[in-house]
Every structure is written in structure tokens, then in C-alpha cells.
VOGU-3710 file (C-alpha; in Angstrom, 3 decimals, decimal comma):
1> xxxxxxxxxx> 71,132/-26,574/11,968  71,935/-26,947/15,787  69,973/-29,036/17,951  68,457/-26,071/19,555  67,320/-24,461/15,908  65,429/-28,021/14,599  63,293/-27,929/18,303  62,416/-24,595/17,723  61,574/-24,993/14,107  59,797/-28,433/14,627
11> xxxxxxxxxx> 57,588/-26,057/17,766  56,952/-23,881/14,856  55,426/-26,544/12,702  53,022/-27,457/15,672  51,809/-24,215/15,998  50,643/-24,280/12,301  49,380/-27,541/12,806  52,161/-29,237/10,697  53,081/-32,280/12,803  53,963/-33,983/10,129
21> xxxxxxxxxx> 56,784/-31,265/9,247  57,363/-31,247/13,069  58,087/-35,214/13,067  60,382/-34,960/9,877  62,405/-32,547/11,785  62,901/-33,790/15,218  63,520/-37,468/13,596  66,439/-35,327/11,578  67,568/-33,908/14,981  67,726/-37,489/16,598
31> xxxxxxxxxx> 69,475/-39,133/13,735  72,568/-36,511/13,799  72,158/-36,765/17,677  72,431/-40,315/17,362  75,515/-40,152/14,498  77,073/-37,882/17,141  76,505/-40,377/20,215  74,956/-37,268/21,659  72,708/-39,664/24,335  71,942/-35,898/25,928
41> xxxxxxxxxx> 69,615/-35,463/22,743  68,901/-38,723/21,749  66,619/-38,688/25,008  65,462/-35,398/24,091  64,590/-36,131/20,771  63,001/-39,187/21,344  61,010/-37,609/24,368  59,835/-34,531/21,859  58,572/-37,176/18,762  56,666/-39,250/22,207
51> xxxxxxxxxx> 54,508/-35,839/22,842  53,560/-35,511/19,083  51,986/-39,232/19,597  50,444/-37,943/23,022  52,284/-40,587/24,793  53,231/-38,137/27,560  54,435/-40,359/30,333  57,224/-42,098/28,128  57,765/-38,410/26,685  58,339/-37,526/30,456
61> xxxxxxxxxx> 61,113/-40,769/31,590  62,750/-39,500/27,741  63,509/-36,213/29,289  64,082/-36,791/32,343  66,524/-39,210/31,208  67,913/-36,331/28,925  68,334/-33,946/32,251  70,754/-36,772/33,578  73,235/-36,061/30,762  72,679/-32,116/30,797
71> xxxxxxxxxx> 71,266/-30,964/33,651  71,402/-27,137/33,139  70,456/-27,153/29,260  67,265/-24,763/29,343  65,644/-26,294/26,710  65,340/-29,928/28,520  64,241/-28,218/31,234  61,626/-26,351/29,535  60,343/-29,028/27,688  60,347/-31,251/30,756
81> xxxxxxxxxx> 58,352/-28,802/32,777  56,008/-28,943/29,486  55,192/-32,333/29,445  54,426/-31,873/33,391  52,024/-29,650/32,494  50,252/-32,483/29,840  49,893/-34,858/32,769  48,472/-32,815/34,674  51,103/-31,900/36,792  50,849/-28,469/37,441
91> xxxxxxxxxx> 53,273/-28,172/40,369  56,033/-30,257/38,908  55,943/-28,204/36,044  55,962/-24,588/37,902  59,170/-25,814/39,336  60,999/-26,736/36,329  60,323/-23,919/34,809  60,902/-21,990/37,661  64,477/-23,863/37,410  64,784/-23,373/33,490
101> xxxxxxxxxx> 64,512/-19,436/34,427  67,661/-19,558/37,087  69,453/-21,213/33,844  68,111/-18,812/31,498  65,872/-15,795/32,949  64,835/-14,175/29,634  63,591/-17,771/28,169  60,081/-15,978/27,393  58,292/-19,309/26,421  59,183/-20,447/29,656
111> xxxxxxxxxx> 57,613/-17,050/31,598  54,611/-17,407/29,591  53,987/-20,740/30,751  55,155/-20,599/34,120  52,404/-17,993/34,530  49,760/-20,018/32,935  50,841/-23,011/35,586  50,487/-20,496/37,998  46,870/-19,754/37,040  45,757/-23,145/36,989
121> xxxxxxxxxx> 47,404/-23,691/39,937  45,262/-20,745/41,601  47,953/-18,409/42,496  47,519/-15,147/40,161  50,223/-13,382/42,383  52,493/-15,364/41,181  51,448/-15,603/37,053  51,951/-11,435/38,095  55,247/-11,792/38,285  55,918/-13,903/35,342
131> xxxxxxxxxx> 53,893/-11,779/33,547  55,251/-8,096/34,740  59,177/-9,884/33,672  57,687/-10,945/30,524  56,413/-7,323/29,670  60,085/-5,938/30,665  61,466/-8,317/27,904  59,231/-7,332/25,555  59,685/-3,626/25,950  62,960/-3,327/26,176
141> xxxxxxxxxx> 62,814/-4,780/22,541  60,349/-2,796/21,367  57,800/-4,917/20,650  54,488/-2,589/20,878  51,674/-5,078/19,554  53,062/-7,850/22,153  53,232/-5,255/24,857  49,492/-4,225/24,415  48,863/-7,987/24,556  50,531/-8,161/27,823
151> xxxxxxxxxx> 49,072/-5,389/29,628  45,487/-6,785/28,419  46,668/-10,022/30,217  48,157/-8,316/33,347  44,750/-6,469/33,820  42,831/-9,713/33,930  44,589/-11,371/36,235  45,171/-8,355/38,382  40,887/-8,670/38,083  41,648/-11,428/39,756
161> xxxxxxxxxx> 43,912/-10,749/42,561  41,802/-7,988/43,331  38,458/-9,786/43,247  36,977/-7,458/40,528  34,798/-9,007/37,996  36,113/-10,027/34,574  34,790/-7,454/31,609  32,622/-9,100/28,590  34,697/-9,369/25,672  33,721/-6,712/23,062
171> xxxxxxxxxx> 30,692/-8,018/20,886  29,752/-11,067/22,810  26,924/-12,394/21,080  26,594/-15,744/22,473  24,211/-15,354/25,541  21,623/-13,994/22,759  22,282/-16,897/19,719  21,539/-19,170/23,221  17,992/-17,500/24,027  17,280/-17,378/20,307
181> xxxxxxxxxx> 18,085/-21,195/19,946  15,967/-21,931/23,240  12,905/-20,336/21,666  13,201/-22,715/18,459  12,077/-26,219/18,387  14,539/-28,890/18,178  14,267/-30,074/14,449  16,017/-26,713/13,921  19,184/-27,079/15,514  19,624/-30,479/14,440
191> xxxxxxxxxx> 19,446/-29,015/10,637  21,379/-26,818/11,639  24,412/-28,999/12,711  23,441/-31,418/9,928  24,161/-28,291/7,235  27,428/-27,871/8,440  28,140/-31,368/7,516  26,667/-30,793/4,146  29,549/-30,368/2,089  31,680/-32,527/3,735
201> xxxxxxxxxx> 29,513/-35,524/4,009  30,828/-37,536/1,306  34,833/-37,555/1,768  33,832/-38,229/5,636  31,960/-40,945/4,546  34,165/-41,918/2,293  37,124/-42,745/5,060  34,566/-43,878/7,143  33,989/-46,753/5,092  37,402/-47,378/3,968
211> xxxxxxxxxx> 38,306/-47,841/8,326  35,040/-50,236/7,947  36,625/-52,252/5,376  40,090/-52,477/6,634  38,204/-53,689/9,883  36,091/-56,185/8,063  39,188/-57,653/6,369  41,138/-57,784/10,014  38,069/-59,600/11,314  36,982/-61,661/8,551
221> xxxxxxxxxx> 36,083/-65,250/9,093  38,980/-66,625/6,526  42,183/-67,210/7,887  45,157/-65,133/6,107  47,851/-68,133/6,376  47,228/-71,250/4,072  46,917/-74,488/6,396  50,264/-75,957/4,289  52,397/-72,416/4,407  55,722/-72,779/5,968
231> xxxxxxxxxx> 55,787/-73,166/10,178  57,041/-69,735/11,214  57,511/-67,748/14,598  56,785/-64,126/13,753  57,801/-61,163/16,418  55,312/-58,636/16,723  57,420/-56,487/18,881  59,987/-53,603/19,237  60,379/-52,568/22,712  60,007/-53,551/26,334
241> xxxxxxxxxx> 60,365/-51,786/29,382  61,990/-52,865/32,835  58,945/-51,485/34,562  56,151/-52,976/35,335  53,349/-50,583/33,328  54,370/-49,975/29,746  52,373/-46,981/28,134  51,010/-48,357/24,660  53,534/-46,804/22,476  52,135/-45,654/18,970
251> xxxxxxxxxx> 54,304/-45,010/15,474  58,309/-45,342/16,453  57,910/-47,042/20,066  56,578/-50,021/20,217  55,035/-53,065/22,611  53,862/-56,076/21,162  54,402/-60,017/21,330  54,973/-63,009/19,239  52,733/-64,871/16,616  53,566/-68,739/16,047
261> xxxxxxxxxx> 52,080/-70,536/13,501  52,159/-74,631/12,882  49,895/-76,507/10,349  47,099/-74,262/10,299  47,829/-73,386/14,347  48,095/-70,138/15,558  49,400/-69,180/18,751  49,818/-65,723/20,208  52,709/-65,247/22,736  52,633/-62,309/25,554
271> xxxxxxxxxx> 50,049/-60,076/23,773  51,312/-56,550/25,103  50,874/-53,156/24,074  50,274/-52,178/20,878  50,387/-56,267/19,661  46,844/-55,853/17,744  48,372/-52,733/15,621  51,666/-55,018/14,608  49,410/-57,777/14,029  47,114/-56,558/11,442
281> xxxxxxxxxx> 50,157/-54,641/9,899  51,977/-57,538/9,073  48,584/-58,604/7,362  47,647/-61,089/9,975  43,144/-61,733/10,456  41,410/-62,643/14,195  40,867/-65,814/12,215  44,600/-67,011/12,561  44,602/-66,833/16,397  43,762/-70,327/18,211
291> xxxxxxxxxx> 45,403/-69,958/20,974  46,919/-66,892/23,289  49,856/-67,579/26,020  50,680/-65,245/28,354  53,815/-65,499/30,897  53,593/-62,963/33,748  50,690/-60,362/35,108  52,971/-57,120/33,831  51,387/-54,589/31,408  53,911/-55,248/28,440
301> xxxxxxxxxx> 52,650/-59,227/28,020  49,138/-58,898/28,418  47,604/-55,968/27,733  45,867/-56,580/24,480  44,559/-59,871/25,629  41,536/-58,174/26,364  41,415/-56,644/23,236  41,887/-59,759/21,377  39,227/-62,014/22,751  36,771/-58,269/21,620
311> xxxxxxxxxx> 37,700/-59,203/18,253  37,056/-62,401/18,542  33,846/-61,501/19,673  32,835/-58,978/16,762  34,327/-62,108/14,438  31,759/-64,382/15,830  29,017/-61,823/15,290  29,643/-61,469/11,706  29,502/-64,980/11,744  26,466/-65,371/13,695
321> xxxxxxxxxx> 24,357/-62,915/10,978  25,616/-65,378/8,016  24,412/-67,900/9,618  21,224/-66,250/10,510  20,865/-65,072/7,151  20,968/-68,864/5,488  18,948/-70,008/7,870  16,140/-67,084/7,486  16,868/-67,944/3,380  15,665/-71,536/4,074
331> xxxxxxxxxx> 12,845/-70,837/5,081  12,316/-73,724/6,767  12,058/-73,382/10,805  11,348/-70,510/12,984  11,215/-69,354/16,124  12,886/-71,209/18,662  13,826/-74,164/16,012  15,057/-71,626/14,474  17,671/-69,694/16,977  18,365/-73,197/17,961
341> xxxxxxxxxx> 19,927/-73,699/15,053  21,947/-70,709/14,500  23,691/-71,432/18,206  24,400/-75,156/16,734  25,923/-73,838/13,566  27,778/-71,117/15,461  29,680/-73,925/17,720  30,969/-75,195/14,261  32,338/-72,007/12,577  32,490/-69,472/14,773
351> xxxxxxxxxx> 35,593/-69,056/16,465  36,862/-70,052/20,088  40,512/-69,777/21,499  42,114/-71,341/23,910  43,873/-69,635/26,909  47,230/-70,323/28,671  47,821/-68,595/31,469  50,493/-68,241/34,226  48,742/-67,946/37,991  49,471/-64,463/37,806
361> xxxxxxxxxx> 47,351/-63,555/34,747  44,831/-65,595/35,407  44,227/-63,776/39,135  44,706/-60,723/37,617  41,961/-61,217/34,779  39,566/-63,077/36,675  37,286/-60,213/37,327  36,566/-60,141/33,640  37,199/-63,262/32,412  34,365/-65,813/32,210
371> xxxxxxxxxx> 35,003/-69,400/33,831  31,885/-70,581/32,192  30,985/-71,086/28,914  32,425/-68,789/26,576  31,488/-67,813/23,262  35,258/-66,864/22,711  36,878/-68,989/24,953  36,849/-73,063/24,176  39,824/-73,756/27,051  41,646/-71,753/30,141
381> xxxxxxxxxx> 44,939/-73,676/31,514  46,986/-72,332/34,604  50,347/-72,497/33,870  52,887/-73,671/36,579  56,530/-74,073/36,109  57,565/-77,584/35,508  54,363/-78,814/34,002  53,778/-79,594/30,001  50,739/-78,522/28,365  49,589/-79,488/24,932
391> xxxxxxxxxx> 47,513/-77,253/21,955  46,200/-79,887/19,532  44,030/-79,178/16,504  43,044/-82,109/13,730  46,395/-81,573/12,371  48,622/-80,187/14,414  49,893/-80,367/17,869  52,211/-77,997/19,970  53,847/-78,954/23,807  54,486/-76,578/25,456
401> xxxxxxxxxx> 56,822/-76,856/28,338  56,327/-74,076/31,525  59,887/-73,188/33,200  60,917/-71,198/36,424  61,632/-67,256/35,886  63,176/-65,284/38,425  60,830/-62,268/37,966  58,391/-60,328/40,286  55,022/-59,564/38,870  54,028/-57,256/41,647
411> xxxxxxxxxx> 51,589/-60,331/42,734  54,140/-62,584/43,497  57,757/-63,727/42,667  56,553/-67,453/42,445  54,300/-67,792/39,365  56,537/-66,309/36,297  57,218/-68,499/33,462  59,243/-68,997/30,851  58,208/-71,766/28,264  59,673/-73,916/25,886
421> xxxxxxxxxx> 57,193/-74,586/22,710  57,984/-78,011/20,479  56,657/-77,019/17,109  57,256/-81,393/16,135  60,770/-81,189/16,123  61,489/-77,424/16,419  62,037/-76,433/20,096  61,347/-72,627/20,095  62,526/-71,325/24,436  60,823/-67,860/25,547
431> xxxxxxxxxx> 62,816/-66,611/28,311  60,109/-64,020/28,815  61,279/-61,592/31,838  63,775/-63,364/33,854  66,999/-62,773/36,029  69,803/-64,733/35,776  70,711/-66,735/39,051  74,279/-67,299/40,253  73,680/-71,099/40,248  72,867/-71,585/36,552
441> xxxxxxxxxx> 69,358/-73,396/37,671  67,397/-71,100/34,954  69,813/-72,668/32,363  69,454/-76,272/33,431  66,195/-76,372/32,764  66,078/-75,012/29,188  69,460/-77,445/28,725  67,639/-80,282/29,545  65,121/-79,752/26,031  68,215/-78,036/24,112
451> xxxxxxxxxx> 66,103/-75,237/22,031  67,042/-74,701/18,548  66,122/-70,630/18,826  66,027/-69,260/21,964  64,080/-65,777/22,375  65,883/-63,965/24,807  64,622/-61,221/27,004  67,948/-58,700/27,463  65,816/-55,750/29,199  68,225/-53,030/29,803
461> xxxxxxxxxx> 72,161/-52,417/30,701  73,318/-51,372/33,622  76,687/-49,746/34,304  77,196/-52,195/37,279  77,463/-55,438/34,966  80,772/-54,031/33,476  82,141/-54,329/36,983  81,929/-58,256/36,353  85,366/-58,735/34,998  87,274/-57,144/37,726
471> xxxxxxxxxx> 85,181/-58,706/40,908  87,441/-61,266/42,261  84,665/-63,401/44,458  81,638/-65,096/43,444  79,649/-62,759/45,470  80,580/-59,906/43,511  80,409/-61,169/40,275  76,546/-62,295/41,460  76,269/-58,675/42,710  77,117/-57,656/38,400
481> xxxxxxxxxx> 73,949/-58,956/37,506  70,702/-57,313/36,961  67,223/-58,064/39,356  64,447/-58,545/37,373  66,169/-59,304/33,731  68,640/-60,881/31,825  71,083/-57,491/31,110  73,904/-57,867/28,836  75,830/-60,949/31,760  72,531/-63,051/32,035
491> xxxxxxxxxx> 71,835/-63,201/27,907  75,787/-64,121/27,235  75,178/-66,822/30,252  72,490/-68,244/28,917  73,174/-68,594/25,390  76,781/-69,896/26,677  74,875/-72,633/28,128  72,752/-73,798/25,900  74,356/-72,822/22,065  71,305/-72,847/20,048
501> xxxxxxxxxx> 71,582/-72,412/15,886  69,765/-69,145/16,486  68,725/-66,750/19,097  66,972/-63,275/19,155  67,440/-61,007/21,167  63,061/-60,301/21,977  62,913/-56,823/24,428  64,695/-54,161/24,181  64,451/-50,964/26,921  63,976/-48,035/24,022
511> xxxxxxxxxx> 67,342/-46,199/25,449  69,057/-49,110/23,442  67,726/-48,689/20,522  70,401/-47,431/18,552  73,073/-50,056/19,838  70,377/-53,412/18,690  72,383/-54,193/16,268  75,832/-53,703/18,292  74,382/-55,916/21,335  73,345/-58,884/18,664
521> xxxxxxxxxx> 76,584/-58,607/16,759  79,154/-58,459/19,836  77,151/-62,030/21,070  77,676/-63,886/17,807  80,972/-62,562/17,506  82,067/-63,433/20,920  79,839/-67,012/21,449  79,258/-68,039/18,505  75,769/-68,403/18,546  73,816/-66,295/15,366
531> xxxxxxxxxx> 72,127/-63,566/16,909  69,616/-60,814/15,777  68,074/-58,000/17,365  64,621/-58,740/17,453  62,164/-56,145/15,502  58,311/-56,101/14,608  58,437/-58,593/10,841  61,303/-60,709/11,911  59,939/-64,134/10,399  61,864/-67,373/11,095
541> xxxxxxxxxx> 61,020/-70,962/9,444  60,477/-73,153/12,271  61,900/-76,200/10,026  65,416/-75,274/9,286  65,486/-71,372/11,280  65,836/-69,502/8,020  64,659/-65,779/8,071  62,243/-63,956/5,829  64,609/-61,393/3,404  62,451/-58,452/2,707
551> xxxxxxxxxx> 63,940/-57,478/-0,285  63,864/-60,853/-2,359  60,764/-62,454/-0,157  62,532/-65,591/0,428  63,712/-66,994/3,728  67,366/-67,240/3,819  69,781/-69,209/5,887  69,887/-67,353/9,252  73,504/-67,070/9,276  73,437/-65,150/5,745
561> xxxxxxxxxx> 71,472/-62,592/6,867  72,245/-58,968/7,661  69,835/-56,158/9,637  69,510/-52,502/8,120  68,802/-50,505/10,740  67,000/-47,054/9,328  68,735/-43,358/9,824  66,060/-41,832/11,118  63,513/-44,357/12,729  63,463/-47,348/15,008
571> xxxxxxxxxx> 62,608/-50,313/12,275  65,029/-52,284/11,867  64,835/-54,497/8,452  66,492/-58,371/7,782  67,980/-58,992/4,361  70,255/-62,003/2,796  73,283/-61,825/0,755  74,520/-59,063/-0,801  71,337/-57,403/-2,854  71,877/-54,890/-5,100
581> xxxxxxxxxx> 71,386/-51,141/-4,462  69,078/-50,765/-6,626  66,617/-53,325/-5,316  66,870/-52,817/-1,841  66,202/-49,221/-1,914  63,274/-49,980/-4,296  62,397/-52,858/-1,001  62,646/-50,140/1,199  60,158/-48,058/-0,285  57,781/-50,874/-1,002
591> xxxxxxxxxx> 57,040/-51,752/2,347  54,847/-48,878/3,424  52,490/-49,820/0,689  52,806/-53,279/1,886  51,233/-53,094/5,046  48,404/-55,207/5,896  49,039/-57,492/3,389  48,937/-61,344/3,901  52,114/-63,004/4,563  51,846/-65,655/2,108
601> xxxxx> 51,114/-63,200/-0,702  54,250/-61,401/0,407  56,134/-63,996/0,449  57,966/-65,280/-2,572  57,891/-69,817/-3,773
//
């Protein structure tokens, strides 16, 4: 099939209420796309399977992006004047599709809507005309049943234009089941609504308590990582953006952050979009999180922080009942004794988290965030660049070291931070967002505590950094270099300078996903330095930077290890050695049914 055929057979499959089928085939249109390095309808694709998830604004920059490449293909230009119309967008959308109908004027999806847009926009004139060239099309083919349909439509609107009223539908019976309803008492209609449920009451019950469960587990009190279990960094994202607002990104497209864990420590890095979903799917509880770190005031690092410190919150109330419960058991005080000595016991086990923060972040969240005592908060710390800041429990201790980034938050260019975290030997750098600078000051100050893994933020490519090897002065080589991120020149600068065993390669702009893998091979080709793209499950032993194999369950040495990257999704999966066919396709289909469980019972002795 042609790329035109699977849209209009995955449209199909909507309208049947198949999006399942509908998914299938648009992910089968964007792998050939991307086997054909079609980047035309690779945007278009990916912009399509963004509207099944309802994530309409990233489905809009996808085809808009698309429209670059082909700027007179109808179809992106249909589809574009669509997902207009699902923001809201009403006049933005009238004129694509006015400019999909110069392209192609008998595009009759395209009419139909435009008049529609028209209507909403309160201009039946014009739906009139859509309309009246619809009816020609459908005429000239023959098509009686749709041309009945149309004149019914024509009429109404032409009720419109003309100020006439609209005629009740044949049969209306509603205006009487209303006074009939008004006379009964209220019992009625309630047993009414509760009969309809009748029948279906037990299988809706049924996945009502199975989401209650899963939610109980995710929020339990008990910790999912044993206190001795390896020290790990886990990444708990797929994509970034370059912007500053990052729509949550369900299924394929992805926020997230970072999850480090030391000695029965957990620390959550830039929690951003979508970071609680990748959490509890790599089988993760509320109970591991001691910490939370966030680096810059932007959408994409922070946006589940809120959402975190909820959990936290419905964790401590589950605790708070237990411990009501035992003391209510006892027997033994009451009253104000008693609530006394539920708050006393819930200092001891429920659970608090401390907060770093850069200036930004904490200016930003101050309107909700609570500077007193906190149920959920034990500790808030400003973070400044230049300044080292310790997380200590009985057993464990983290520094964490704050460092200049050359990034604009929208508050100010000043208070961005990168950070350096020593794990007790390990020393784990974050770029976060950063530019490069032309004097190699971002680099001297991650030299100076010479990371072993380095977590680099690459951000997008522009076609202006190629230009680097023919500028002749330092000005325009400087000029090569992206604003607000790393790009392609500032992650090969960087990891020139500073060689570290391993680094990864943390956000991505989704137009790169299917060239991960190409960026993180042509760096440890060319430097040297072992890198990997960076994908939600990457899992790296802090002690000696070995990486979690998901087909064997044992972490391998880092520069062993290969990354499948799947035909028709965005997951990209790590694997050592050479494994047999057999077991890594029987890997592969494991993992769904792995999701949600612990980490140390997925992970082989």
C-alpha cells in the first residue's frame, strides 16, 4: 500500500471505532516511511499516531513540520487544517483547507469540513458554497442517497442564512420524556440510571478495582529496591523538546527524567512530563523517592513535581489510617492523647522528601509550595551554580555539585544548572539544557570533578552546525553552534573535553528519533568515548558503569552492549553480546508483560 492508501484505511478504522487497527496501520506507514528516509511522512505519520493519543498540539508542529518537506501534498494539508480544527482553531483550519482545495478541488472530506468550520465559525454563506460544490461532486457520480443527504443539509443552513426557523426532527419525543420525568419524584430517575448499570456492574467493578490495586501497589509504604541492590542511575525518559512547554506525550512520545538510587537513596532528577507513567512502569513505588532535583523552571524538568509530592501525600494517608488503626486496636488512649499519637508515629514512617531546587523552580512553584512545615516535604535547598549540596540518609550520602548552564528559562538566563552527583566514588554530570560557549568555560567546570558518565543533553540539529568545518574565523565557527542546547558541535565538545568511560546521550527533539542510534554511534566512533542513545529502562551500575541487558537480566560491560531499536515504535532496547535469536525475540515479547514489575525481581544474581 501507498502512503496515501494506509491514512485512508487507518481514517477508516476510526470511524468504526478501531483505533487500535488505526495505530497498527499508521505505525506500518511510518516504519516504511522511515526505511525510505521519507522525513515528508515520517512527520506525517508521527503527527497522525499524536491525534489518536489526543495530543493535538505536538500532532500540529508534526505536520506542520511535514508541510516543510511537501508543501502542496493535499493530504498534509488536510490533515493539518484537521488538527486546527481540534484546538480550537477554527480560522486556521478554514484556511488550510481552503488551501488543500486550490491543490485538490474535488478532495470531498476536505469540502465537508471546510463547511462545518464555516458553521462554527458563523458564516453559513460560506458552508453554502462548500456545500452546493460538494453536491456537484456527488451528482455527477451518481450518488442518489448522498445527494438527498446534501440537499437536507443545504436546506438547514439556507434556514439559516435566511433567518427561518429550524424544523423539529420527525418524532421528537424528548420535550415529552422531560415533562414526564419532571412530574416523577427523584428516587425514580436515579433507578432508572442505576438499571442501566445493572448488567454491567460487575466487569466495571471489576477494572475498577484492578486500577485500585495497581495504585495501591505504586503507593504502598514498602520500598520496591532492596537497601543492598546494586547503585544504579535509571533514565525515565525518551524525548525532549527545544521549547520551553512540552505537551505530556502519552504511548510512543515521551517526557520524563532520571531515577538514581544509592544504598537505599532515591533521588529523582528533572521530573518532566509523563516521568510518573515511566516510573511506575519500570516497577518503581512513591516509597523509593527521597529526594527530587530539578535544574531549570521549563515544562519538560518539572512538571510532575507536583504530581509527585500528591503521591506522596495519598502514601502518607494510607499510612496515617494504619497507624490509626493500631492505635484505635490498643485501646489504650483517646481523644487528644490519642491523635497525638498518631501525628508522633506518622513523623517516623510516613514519608517526607527533600527538595533541590534551582532559583528558577523554586520562584516558579512558590505559589503552591509550602515553606512551612510539610507533611511531604522534610527539606527545600536553592540551588546556585558553584555551590555543593549534600543528601545524607543513615547510610548513604550523595554531593551534589551545582554548575553554570547557558540556558534561558523564560525567568532568567542566570539561574540554570547543571549538576554533578558523587554517588561515593561514582561522579554521575547532568548537563541538563545547556549551550555550548566558545570559551570552553561550561567544560572547565565539569573537568575540574572528571565524571565517569556524563548525561548529555543534545536537543536538536540544526543545518547551520554543518557549516562549522568550512568557517575559517573563530567567530564563525561560534556562529555553528546552537542557542539554548548542546546540538550535535556542543555534545562532541564536551565529551572531547572531558572523556568519560560512558556517556548518554539524555534528550532527544522527537524529529531525531530514528537517527538515536546513528548520533550515539558516529560519537564513539569518532571520540572514543562509549556512547548510547538514552531511552526510558536504560539502567547503568553506578560501581563499574555496566548496563542492564534485557534479554539475559544481567548488567554487562557498557562497551559490550548493543541498542535494538524497534521497526515500528520509538523504544529503543540495550542488550550484551551476541544473544541468540531465539531468546531475544522471546525478550522482546516478554517485556510487555513485564511492566510494573520491581527491578530487583527483574533483574537476574
Amino acid at each position: 500500500m501507498d502512503f496515501e492508501t494506509i491514512s485512508g484505511k487507518a481514517d477508516e478504522q476510526v470511524a468504526r471505532g478501531r483505533t487500535d487497527e488505526a495505530r497498527l496501520l499508521l505505525r506500518r506507514g511510518l516504519s516504511e516511511a522511515q526505511r525510505q528516509r521519507n522525513f515528508g511522512y515520517i512527520d506525517f505519520f508521527h503527527g497522525e499516531l499524536a491525534v489518536l493519543d489526543e495530543e493535538f498540539q505536538l500532532a500540529l508542529e508534526y505536520h506542520l513540520r511535514a508541510l516543510k518537506s511537501q508543501p502542496e501534498n493535499p493530504l498534509f494539508l488536510r490533515c493539518l487544517a484537521a488538527t486546527y480544527s481540534m484546538l480550537g482553531r477554527d480560522k486556521e483550519a478554514l484556511e488550510a483547507y481552503d488551501q488543500t482545495l486550490k491543490v485538490d478541488p474535488t478532495d470531498r472530506v476536505a469540502l465537508m469540513d471546510a463547511a462545518q468550520c464555516s458553521e462554527r465559525l458563523g458564516r453559513p454563506k460560506n458552508a453554502l458554497e462548500y456545500l452546493g460544490q460538494l453536491r456537484e461532486l456527488a451528482a455527477k457520480s451518481d450518488e442518489k442517497s448522498h445527494v438527498a443527504q446534501l440537499d437536507a443539509k443545504i436546506e438547514t443552513v439556507r434556514a439559516k442564512v435566511e433567518g427561518r426557523p429550524k424544523a423539529a426532527p420527525t418524532g421528537e419525543r424528548r420535550p415529552a420524556r422531560a415533562a414526564e420525568a419532571a412530574k416523577e419524584p427523584p428516587t425514580e430517575g436515579l433507578r432508572r440510571v442505576l438499571a442501566q448499570f445493572a448488567e454491567r456492574k460487575d466487569p466495571l467493578f471489576q477494572t475498577i478495582r484492578a486500577h485500585e490495586e495497581k495504585f495501591q501497589n505504586f503507593t504502598s509504604p514498602q520500598r520496591s529496591i532492596p537497601t543492598d541492590f546494586p547503585s544504579f542511575l535509571c533514565v525515565l525518559r525518551r524525548w525532549g523538546t527545544v521549547r520551553p512547554i512540552m505537551p505530556a506525550t502519552p504511548g510512543g512520545q515521551r517526557g520524563g527524567g532520571y531515577f538514581l538510587f544509592h544504598k537505599g537513596l532515591g533521588l529523582v532528577v528533572d521530573p518532566g512530563p509523563n516521568f510518573i507513567d515511566n516510573f511506575y512502569e519500570e516497577g518503581f513505588h512513591i516509597a523509593d523517592i527521597d529526594a527530587i532535583l530539578v535544574t531549570h523552571a521549563h515544562q519538560d524538568h518539572m512538571a510532575d513535581l507536583e504530581g509527585i509530592l500528591t503521591l506522596v501525600h495519598r502514601l502518607n494517608d494510607r499510612v496515617k489510617a494504619q497507624i490509626e488503626a493500631e492505635v484505635k486496636g490498643k485501646g489504650k488512649q483517646e481523644g487528644a492523647k490519642a491523635q497525638e499519637a498518631v501525628v508522633e508515629a506518622l513523623k517516623k514512617r510516613g514519608k517526607r522528601v527533600d527538595l533541590f531546587l534551582n532559583f528558577g523552580v523554586f520562584t516558579k512553584a512558590s505559589g503552591w509550595l509550602s515553606l512551612r512545615k510539610s507533611g511531604e516535604i522534610r527539606e527545600t535547598q536553592v540551588m546556585h551554580p558553584g555551590h555543593e549540596y549534600a543528601l545524607t540518609t543513615e547510610g548513604a550520602e550523595l554531593k551534589i555539585n551545582a554548575m553554570k548552564a547557558n540556558h534561558h528559562e523564560g525567568i532568567d538566563n542566570r539561574y540554570c544548572i547543571g549538576i554533578v552527583i558523587d554517588a561515593e566514588g561514582c561522579r554521575v554530570a547532568f548537563t541538563s539544557d545547556t549551550a555550548w560557549d566558545a570559551e570552553g568555560k561550561l567544560a572547565d567546570q565539569y573537568e575540574k570533578l572528571s565524571p565517569n558518565l556524563v548525561v548529555a543533553h543534545l536537543g536538536g540539529i540544526e543545518e547551520k552546525e554543518f557549516a562549522y568545518a568550512d568557517a575559517k574565523t573563530d567567530e564563525e565557527r561560534a556562529a555553528c553552534f546552537r542557542r539554548q542546547d548542546l546540538g550535535l558541535l556542543g555534545v562532541t565538545s564536551l565529551l572531547q573535553r572531558l572523556k568519560p568511560k560512558l556517556a548518554v546521550l539524555g534528550e532527544f527533539g522527537p524529529e531525531l528519533g530514528p537517527v538515536r542510534k546513528d548520533i550515539a554511534h558516529a560519537l564513539t566512533e569518532s571520540l572514543g568515548v562509549q556512547t548510547l542513545p538514552g531511552d526510558i529502562g536504560l539502567t547503568i551500575r553506578l560501581s563499574d558503569l555496566a548496563v542492564r541487558c534485557f534479554v539475559s537480566k544481567q548488567f554487562v560491560d557498557c562497551e559490550q552492549v548493543g541498542v535494538y531499536a524497534e521497526p515500528d515504535g520509538p523504544s529503543l532496547h540495550y542488550f550484551g553480546g551476541q544473544p541468540s535469536y531465539e531468546s531475544f525475540t522471546r525478550a522482546l515479547a516478554e517485556k510487555p508483560r513485564l511492566c510494573a514489575v520491581p527491578l530487583a525481581e527483574r533483574t537476574a544474581k
